[in-house]
mmCIF file of the N, C-alpha and C atoms, coordinates in Angstrom:
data_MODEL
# 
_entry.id   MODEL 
# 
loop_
_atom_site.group_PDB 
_atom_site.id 
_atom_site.type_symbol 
_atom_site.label_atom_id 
_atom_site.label_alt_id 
_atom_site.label_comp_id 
_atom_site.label_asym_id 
_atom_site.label_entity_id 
_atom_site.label_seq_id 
_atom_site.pdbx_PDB_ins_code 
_atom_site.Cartn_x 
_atom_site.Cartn_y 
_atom_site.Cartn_z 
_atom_site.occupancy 
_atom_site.B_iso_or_equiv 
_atom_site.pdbx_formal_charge 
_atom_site.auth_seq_id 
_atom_site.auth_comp_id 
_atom_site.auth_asym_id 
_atom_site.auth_atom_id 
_atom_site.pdbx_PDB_model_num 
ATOM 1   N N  . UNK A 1 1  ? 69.261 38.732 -36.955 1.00 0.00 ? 1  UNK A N  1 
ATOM 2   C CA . UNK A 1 1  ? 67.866 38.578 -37.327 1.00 0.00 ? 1  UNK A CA 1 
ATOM 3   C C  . UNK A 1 1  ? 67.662 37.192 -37.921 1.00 0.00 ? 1  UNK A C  1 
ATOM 4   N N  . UNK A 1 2  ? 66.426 36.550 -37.086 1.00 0.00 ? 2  UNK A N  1 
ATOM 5   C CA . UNK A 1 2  ? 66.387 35.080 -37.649 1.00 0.00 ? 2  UNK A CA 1 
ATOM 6   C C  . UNK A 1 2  ? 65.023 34.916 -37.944 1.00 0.00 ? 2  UNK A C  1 
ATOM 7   N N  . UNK A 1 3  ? 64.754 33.544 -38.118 1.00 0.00 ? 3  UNK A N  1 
ATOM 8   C CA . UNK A 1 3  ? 63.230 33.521 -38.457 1.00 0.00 ? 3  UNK A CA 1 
ATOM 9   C C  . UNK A 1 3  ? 62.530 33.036 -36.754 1.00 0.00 ? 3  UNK A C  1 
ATOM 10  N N  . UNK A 1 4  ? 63.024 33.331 -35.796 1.00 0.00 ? 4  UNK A N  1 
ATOM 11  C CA . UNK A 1 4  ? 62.568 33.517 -34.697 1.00 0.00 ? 4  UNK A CA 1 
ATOM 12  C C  . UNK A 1 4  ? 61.586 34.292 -34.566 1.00 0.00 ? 4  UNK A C  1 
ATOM 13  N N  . UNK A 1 5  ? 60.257 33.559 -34.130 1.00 0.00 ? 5  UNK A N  1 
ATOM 14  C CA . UNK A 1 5  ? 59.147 34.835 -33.984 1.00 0.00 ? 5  UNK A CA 1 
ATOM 15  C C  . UNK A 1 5  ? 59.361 35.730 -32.833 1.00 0.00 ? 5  UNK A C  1 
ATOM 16  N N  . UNK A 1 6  ? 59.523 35.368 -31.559 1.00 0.00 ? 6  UNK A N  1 
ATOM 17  C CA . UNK A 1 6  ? 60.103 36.211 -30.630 1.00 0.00 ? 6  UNK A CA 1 
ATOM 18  C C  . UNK A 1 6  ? 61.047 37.405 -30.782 1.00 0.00 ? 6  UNK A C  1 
ATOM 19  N N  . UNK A 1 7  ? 61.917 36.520 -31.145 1.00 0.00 ? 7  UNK A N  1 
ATOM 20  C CA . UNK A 1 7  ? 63.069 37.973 -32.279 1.00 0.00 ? 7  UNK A CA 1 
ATOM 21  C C  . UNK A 1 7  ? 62.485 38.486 -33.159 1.00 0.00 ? 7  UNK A C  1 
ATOM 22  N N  . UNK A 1 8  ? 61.784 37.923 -34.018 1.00 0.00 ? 8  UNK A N  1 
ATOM 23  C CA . UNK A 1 8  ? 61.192 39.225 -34.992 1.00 0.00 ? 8  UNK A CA 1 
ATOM 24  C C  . UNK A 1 8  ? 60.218 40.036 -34.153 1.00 0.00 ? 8  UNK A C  1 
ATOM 25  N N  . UNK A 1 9  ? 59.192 39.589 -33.177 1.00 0.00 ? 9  UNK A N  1 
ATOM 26  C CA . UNK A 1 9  ? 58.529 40.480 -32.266 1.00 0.00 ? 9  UNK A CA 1 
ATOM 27  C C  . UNK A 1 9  ? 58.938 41.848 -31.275 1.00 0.00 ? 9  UNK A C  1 
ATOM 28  N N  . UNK A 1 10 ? 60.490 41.461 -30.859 1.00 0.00 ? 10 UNK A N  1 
ATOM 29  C CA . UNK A 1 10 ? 61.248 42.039 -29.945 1.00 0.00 ? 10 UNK A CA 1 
ATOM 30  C C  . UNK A 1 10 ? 61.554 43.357 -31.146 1.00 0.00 ? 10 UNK A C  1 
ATOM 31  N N  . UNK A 1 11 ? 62.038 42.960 -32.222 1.00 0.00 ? 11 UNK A N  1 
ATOM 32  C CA . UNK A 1 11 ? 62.789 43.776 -33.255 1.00 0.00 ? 11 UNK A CA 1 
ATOM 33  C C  . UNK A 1 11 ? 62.625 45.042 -33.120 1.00 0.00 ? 11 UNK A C  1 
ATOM 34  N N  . UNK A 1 12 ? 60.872 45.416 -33.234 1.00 0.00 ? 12 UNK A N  1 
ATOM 35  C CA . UNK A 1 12 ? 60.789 46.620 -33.640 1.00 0.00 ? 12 UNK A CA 1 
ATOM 36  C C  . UNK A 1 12 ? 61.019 47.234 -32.187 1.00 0.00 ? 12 UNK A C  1 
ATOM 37  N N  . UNK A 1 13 ? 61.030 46.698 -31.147 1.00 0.00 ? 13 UNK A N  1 
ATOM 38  C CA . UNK A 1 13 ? 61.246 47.751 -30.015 1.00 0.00 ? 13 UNK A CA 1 
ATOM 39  C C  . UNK A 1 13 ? 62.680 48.220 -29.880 1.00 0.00 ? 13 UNK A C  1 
ATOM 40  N N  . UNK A 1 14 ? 63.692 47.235 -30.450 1.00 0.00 ? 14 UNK A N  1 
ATOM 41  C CA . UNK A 1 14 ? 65.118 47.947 -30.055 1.00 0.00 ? 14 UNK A CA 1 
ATOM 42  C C  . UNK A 1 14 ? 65.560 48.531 -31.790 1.00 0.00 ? 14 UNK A C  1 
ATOM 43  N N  . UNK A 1 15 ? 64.523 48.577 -32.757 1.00 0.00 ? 15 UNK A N  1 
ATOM 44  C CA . UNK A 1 15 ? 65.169 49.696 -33.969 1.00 0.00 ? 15 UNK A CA 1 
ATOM 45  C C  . UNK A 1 15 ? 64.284 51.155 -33.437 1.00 0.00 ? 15 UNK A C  1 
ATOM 46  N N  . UNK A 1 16 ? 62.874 50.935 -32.730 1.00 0.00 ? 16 UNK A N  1 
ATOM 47  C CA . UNK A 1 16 ? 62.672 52.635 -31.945 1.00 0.00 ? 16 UNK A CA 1 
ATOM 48  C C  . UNK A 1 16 ? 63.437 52.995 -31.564 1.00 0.00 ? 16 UNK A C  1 
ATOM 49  N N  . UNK A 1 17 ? 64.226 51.894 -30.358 1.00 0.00 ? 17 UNK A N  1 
ATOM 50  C CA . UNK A 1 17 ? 65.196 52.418 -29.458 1.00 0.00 ? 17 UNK A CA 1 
ATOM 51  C C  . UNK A 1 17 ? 66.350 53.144 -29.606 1.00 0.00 ? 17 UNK A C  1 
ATOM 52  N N  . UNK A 1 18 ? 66.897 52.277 -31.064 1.00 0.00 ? 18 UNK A N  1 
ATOM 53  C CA . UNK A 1 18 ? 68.279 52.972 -31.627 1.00 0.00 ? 18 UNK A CA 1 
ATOM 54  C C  . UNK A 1 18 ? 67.896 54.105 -32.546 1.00 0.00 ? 18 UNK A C  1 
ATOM 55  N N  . UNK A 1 19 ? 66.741 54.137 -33.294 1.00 0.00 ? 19 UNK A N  1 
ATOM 56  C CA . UNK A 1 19 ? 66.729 55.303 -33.939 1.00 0.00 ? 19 UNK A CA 1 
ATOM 57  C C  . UNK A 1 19 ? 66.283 57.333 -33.253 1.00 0.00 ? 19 UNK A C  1 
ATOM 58  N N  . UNK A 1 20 ? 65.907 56.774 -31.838 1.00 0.00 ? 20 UNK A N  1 
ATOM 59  C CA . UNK A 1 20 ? 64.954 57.854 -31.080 1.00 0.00 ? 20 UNK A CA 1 
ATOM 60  C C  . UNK A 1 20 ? 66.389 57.741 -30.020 1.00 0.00 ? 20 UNK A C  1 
ATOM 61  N N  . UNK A 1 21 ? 67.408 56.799 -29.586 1.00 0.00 ? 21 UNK A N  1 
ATOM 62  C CA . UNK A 1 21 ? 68.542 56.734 -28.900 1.00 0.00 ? 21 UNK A CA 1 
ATOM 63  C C  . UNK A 1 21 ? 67.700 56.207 -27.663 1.00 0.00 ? 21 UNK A C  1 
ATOM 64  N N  . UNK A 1 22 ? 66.777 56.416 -27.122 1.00 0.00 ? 22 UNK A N  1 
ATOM 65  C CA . UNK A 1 22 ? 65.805 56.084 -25.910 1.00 0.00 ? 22 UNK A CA 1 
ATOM 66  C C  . UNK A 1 22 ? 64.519 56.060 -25.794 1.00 0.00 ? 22 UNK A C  1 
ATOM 67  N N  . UNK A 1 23 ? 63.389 55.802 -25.112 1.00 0.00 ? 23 UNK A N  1 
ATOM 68  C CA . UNK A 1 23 ? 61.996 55.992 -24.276 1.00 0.00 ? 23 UNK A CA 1 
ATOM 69  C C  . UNK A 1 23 ? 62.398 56.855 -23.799 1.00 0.00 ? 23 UNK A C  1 
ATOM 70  N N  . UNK A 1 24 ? 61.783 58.285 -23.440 1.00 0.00 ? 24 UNK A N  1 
ATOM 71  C CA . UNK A 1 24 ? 61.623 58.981 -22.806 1.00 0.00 ? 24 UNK A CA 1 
ATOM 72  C C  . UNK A 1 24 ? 61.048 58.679 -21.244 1.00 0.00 ? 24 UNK A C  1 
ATOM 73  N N  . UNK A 1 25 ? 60.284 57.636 -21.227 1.00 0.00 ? 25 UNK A N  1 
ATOM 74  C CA . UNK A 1 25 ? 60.016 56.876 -19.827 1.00 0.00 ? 25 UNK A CA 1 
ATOM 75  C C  . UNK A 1 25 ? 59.462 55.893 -20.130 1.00 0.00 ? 25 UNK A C  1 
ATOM 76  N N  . UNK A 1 26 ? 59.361 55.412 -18.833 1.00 0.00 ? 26 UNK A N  1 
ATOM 77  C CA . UNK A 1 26 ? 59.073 54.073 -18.668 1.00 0.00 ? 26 UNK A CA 1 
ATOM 78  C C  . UNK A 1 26 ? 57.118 53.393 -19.416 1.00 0.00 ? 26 UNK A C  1 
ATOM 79  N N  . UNK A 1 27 ? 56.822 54.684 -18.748 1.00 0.00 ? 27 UNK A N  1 
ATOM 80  C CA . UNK A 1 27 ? 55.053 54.814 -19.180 1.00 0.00 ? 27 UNK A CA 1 
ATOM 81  C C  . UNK A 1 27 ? 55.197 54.405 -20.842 1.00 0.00 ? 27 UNK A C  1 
ATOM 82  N N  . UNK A 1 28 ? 56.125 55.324 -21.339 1.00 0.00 ? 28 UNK A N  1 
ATOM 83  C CA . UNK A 1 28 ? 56.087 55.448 -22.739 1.00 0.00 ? 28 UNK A CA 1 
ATOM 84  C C  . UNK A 1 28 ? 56.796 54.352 -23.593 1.00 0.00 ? 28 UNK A C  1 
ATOM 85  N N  . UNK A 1 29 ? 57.658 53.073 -23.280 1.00 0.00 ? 29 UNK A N  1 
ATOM 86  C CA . UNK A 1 29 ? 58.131 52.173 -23.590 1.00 0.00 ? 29 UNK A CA 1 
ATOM 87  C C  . UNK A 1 29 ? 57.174 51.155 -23.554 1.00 0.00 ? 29 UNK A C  1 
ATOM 88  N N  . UNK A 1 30 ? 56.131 51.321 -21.885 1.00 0.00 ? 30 UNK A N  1 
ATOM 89  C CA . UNK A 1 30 ? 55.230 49.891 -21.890 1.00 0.00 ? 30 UNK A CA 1 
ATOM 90  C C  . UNK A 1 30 ? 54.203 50.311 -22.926 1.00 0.00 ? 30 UNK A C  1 
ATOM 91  N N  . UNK A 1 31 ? 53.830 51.918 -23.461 1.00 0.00 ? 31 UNK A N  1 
ATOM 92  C CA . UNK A 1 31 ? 52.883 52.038 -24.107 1.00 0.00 ? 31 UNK A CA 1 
ATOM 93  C C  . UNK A 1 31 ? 52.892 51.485 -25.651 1.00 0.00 ? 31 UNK A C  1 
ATOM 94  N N  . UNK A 1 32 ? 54.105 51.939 -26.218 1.00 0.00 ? 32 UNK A N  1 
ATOM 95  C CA . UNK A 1 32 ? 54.467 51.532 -27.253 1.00 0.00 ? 32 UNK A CA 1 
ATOM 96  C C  . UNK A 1 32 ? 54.549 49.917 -27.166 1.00 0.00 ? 32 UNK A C  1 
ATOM 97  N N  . UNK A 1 33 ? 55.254 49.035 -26.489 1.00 0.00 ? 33 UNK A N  1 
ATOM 98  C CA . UNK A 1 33 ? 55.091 47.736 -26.134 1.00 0.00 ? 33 UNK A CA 1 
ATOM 99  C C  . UNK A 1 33 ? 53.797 47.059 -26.375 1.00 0.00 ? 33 UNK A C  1 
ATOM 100 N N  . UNK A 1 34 ? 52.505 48.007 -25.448 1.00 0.00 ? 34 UNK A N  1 
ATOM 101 C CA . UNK A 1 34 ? 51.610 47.221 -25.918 1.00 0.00 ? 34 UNK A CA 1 
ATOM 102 C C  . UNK A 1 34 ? 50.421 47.906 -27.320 1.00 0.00 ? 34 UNK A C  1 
ATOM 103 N N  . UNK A 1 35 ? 51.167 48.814 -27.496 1.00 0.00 ? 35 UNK A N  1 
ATOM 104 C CA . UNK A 1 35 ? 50.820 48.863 -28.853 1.00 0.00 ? 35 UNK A CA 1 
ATOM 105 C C  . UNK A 1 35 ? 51.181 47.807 -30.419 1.00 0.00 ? 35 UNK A C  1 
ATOM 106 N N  . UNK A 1 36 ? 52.523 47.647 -29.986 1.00 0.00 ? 36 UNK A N  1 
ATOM 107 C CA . UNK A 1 36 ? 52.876 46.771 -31.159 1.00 0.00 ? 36 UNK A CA 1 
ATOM 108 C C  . UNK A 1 36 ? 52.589 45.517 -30.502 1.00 0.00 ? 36 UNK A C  1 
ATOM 109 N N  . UNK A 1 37 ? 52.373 44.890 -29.364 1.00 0.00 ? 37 UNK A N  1 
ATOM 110 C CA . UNK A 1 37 ? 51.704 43.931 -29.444 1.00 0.00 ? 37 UNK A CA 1 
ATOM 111 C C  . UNK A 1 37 ? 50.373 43.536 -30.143 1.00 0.00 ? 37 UNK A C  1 
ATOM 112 N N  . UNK A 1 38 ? 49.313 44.463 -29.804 1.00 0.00 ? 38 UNK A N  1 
ATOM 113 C CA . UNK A 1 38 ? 47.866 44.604 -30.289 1.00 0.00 ? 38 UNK A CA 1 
ATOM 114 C C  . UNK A 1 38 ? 48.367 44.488 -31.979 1.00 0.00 ? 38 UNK A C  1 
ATOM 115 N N  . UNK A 1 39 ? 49.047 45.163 -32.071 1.00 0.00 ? 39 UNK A N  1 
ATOM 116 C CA . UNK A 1 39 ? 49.303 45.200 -33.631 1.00 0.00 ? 39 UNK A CA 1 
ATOM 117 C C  . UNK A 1 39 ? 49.534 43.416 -34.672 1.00 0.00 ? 39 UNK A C  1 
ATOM 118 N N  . UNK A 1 40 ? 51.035 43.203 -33.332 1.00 0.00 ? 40 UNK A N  1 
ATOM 119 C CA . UNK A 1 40 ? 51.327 41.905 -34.076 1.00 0.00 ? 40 UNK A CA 1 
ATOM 120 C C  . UNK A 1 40 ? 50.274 40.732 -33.647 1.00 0.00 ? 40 UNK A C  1 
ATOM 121 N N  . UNK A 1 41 ? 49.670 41.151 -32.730 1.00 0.00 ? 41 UNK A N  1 
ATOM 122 C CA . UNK A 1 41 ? 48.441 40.193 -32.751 1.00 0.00 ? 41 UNK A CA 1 
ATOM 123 C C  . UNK A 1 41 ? 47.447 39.688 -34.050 1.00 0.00 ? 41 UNK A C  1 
ATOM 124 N N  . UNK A 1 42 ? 46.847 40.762 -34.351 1.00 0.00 ? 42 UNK A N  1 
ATOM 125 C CA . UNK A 1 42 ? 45.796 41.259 -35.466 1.00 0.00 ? 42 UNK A CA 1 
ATOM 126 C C  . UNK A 1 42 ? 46.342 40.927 -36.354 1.00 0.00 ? 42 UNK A C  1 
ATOM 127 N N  . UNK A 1 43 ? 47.478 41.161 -36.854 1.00 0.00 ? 43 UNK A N  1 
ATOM 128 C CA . UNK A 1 43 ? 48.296 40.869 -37.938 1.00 0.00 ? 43 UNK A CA 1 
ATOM 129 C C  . UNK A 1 43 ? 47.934 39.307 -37.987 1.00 0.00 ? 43 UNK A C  1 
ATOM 130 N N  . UNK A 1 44 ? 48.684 38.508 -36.964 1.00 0.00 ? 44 UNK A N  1 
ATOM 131 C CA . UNK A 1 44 ? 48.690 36.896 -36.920 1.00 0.00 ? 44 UNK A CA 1 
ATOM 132 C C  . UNK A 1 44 ? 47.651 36.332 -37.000 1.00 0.00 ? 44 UNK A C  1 
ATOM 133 N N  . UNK A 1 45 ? 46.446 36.945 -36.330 1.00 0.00 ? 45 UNK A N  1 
ATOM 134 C CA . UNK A 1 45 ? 45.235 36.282 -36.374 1.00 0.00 ? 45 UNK A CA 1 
ATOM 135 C C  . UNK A 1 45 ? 43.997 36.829 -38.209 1.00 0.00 ? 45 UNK A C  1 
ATOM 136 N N  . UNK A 1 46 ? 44.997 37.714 -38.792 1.00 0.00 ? 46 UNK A N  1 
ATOM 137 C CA . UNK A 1 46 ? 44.593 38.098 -40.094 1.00 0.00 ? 46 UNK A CA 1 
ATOM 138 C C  . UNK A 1 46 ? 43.537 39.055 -40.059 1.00 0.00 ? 46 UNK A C  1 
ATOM 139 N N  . UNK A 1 47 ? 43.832 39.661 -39.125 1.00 0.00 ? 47 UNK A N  1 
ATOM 140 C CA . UNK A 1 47 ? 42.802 41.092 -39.014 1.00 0.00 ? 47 UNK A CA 1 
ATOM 141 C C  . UNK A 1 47 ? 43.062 42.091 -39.546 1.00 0.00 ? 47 UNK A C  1 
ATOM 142 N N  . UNK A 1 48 ? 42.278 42.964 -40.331 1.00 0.00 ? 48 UNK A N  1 
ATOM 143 C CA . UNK A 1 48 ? 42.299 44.140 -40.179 1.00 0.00 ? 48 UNK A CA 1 
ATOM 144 C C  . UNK A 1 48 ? 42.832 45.412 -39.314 1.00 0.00 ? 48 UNK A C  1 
ATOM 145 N N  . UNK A 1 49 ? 44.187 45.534 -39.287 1.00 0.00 ? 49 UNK A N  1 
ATOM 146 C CA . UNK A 1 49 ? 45.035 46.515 -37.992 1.00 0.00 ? 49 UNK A CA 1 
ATOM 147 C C  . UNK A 1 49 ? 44.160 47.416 -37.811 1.00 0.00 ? 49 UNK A C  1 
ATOM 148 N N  . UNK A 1 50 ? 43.760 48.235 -39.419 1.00 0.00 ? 50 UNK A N  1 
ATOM 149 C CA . UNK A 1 50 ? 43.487 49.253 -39.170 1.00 0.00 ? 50 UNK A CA 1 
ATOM 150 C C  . UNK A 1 50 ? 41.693 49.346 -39.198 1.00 0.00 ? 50 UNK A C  1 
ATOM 151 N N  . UNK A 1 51 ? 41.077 48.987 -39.279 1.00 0.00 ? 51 UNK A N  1 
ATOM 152 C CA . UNK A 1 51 ? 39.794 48.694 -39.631 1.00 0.00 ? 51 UNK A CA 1 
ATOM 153 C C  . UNK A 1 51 ? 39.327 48.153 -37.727 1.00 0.00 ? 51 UNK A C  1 
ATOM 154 N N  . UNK A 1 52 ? 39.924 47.376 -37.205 1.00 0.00 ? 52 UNK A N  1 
ATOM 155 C CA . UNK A 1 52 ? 40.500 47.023 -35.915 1.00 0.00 ? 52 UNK A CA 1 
ATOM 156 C C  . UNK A 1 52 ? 40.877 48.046 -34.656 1.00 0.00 ? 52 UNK A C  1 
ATOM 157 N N  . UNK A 1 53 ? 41.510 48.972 -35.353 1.00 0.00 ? 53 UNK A N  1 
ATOM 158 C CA . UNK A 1 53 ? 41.945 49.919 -34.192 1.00 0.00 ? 53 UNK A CA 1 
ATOM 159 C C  . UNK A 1 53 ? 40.669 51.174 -34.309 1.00 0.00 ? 53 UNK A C  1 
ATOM 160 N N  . UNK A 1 54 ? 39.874 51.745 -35.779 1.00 0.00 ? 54 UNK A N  1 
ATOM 161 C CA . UNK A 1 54 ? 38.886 52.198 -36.007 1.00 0.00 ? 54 UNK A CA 1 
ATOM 162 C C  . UNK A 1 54 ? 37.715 51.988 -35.140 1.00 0.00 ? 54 UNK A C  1 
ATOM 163 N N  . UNK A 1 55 ? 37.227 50.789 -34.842 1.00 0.00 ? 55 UNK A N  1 
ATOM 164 C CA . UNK A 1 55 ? 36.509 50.348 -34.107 1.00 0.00 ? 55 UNK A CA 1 
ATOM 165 C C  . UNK A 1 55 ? 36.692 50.303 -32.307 1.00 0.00 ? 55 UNK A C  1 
ATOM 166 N N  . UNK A 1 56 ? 37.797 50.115 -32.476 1.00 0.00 ? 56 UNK A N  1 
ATOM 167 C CA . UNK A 1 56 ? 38.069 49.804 -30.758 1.00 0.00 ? 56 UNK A CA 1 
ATOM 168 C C  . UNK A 1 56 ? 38.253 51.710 -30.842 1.00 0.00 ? 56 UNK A C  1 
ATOM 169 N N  . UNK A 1 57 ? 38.557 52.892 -31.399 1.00 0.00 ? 57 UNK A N  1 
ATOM 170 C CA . UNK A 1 57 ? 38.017 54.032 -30.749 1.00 0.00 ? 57 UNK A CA 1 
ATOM 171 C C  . UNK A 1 57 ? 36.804 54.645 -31.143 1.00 0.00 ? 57 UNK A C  1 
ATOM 172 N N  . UNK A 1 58 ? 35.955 53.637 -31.663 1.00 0.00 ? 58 UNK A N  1 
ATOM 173 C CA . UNK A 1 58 ? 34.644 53.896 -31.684 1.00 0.00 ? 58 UNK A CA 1 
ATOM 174 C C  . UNK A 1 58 ? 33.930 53.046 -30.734 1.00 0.00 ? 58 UNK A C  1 
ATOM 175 N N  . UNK A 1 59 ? 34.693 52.564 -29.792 1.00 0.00 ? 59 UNK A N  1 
ATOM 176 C CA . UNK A 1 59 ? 33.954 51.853 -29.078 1.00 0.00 ? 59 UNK A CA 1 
ATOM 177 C C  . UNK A 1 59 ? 32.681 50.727 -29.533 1.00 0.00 ? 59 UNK A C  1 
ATOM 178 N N  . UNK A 1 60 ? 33.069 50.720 -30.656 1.00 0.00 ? 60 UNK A N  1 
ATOM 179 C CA . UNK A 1 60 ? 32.141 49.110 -31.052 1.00 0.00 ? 60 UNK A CA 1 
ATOM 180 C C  . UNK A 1 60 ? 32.508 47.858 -30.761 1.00 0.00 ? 60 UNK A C  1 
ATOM 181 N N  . UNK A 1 61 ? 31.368 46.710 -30.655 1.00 0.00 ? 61 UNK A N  1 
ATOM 182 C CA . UNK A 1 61 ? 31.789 45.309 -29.864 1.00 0.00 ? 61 UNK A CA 1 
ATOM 183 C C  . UNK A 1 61 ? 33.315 44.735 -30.476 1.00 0.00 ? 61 UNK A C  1 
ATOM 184 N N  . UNK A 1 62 ? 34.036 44.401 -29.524 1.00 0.00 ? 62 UNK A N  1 
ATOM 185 C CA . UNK A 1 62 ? 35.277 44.173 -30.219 1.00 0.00 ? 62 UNK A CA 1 
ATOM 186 C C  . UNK A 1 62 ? 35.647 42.586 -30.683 1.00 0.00 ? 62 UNK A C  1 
ATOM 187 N N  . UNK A 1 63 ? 34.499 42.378 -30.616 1.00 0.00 ? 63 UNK A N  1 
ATOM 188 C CA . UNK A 1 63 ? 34.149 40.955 -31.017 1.00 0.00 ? 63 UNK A CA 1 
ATOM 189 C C  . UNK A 1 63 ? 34.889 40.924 -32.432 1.00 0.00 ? 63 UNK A C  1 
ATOM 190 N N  . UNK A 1 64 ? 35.838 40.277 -33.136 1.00 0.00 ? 64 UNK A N  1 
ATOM 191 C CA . UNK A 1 64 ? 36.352 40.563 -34.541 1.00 0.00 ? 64 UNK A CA 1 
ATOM 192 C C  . UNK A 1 64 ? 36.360 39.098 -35.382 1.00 0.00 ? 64 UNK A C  1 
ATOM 193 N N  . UNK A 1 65 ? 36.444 39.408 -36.720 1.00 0.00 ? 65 UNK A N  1 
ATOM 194 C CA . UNK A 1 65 ? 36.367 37.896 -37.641 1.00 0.00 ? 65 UNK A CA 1 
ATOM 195 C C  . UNK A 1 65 ? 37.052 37.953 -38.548 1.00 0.00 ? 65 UNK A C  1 
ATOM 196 N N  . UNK A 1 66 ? 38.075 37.335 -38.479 1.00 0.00 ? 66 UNK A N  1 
ATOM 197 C CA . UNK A 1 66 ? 39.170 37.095 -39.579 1.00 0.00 ? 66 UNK A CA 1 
ATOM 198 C C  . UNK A 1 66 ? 38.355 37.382 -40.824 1.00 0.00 ? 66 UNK A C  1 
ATOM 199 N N  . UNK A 1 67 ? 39.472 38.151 -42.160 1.00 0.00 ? 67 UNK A N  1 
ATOM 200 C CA . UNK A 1 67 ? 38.527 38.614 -43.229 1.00 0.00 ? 67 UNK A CA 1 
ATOM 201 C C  . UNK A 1 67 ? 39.287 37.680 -44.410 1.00 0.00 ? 67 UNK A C  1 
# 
C-alpha cells in the first residue's frame, strides 16, 4: 500500500475480494466496481456521497456543487 492513487482506488476491490473469498459473478464485480467508482469520484470532487446518491434515487437534476 502506497500513496498511489490508482492503488489506493484498486484497494477496496481486492479487500471485498479476500474477505467474501470471490464475486459471485461477473455482473456483480462490474456492479460493485462501478459503485465505488461513483463513490471515489464524489469523494474527490468534495461531494456529498450520501446526500449525492439520495438524489440520484430521487431522480433529481444531477447537476451537483461542491459544498
Amino acid at each position: 500500500f502506497t500513496n498511489n492513487q490508482a492503488e489506493r482506488d484498486l484497494r477496496h476491490c481486492k479487500i471485498k475480494q479476500k474477505v467474501s473469498g470471490c464475486f459471485r459473478s461477473i455482473e456483480g464485480a462490474q456492479n460493485y466496481a462501478t459503485i465505488m467508482s461513483a463513490i471515489s469520484t464524489l469523494k474527490k470532487q468534495s461531494y456529498d456521497v450520501f446526500q449525492s446518491f439520495i438524489r440520484l434515487f430521487q431522480y433529481e437534476n444531477l447537476t451537483l456543487s461542491p459544498e
